[in-house]
N, C-alpha and C positions, 0 to 999 in steps of 0.2 A: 642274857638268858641262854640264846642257843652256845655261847662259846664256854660257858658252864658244863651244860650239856653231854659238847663234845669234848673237852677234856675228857670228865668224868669215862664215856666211852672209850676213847684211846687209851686211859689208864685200865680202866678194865678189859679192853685186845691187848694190854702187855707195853707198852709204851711208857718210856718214860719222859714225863710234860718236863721241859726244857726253861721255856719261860713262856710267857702269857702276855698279850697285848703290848712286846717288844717294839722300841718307837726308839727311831732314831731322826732325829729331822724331824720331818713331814710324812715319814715311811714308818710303815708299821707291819709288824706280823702278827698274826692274830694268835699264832702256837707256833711252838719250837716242840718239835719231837724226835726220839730215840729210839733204835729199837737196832741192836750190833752196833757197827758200825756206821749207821745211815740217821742221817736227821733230813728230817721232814720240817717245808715249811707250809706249814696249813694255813689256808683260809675257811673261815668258817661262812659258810650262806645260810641264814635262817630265812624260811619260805611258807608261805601255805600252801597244800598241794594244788598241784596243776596251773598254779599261776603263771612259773619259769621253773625249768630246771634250774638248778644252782650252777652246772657248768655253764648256763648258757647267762647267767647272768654276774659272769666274770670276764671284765672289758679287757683286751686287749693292753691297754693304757694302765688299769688295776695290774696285769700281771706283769706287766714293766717293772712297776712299781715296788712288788712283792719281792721281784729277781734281785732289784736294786736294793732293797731292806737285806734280804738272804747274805748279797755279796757283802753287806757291812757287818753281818751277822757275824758272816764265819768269821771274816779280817778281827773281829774282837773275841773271837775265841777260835786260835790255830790250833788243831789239832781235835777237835770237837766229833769229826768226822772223817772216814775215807771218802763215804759216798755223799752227796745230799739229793734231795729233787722235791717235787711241787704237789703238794696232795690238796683234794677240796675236802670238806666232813659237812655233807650238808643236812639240815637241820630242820625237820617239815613239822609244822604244828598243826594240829588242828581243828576246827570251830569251838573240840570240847577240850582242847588243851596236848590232846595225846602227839605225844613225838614217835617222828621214825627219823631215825640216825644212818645216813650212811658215809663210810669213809672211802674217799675215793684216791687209790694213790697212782704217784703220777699221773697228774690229771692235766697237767700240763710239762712241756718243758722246758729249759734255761735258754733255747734260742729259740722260742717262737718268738711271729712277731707282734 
């Protein structure tokens, strides 16, 4: 649900969706996005409000993991990008269904630890 969502959103900011639950291994990316010369690798956190923020309920160990998907990413498509980096799109529902969407970029980056 919420990575439905967020697509749909980033395609409507202007973005174009790359691929979608991209899995190589045991790594996975939740969105591949465009927008110039810069792709985006997003995760999506779907939440209920006030439980966790989304940034805060992205481990350490999950963004290894993402960085690690990303670097296989581009290696299978040279040339895809000048730039890339690490956005969240978090995804808040609530009791009666209603979403609030927001997209966070660079919300992390390629050497944290």
């Amino acid at each position: 649900m919420g990575e439905g969502i967020a697509a749909r959103h980033l395609a409507d900011e202007g973005y174009e969706i790359l691929d979608r639950n991209w899995r190589v291994g045991r790594l996975e990316i939740d969105l591949v996005i465009r927008s110039g010369n810069t792709v985006a690798f997003v995760e999506v956190k779907t939440r209920r409000p006030g439980v966790q923020t989304p940034e805060e309920a992205l481990s350490s160990a999950q963004r290894r993991r993402i960085r690690r998907a990303a670097g296989a990413w581009l290696s299978r498509h040279p040339g895809a990008a000048a730039e890339a980096r690490f956005d969240i799109v978090a995804v808040e529902v609530d009791r009666r269904g209603r979403c609030r969407v927001r997209h966070i970029p660079e919300a992390f980056y390629g050497d944290d630890a």
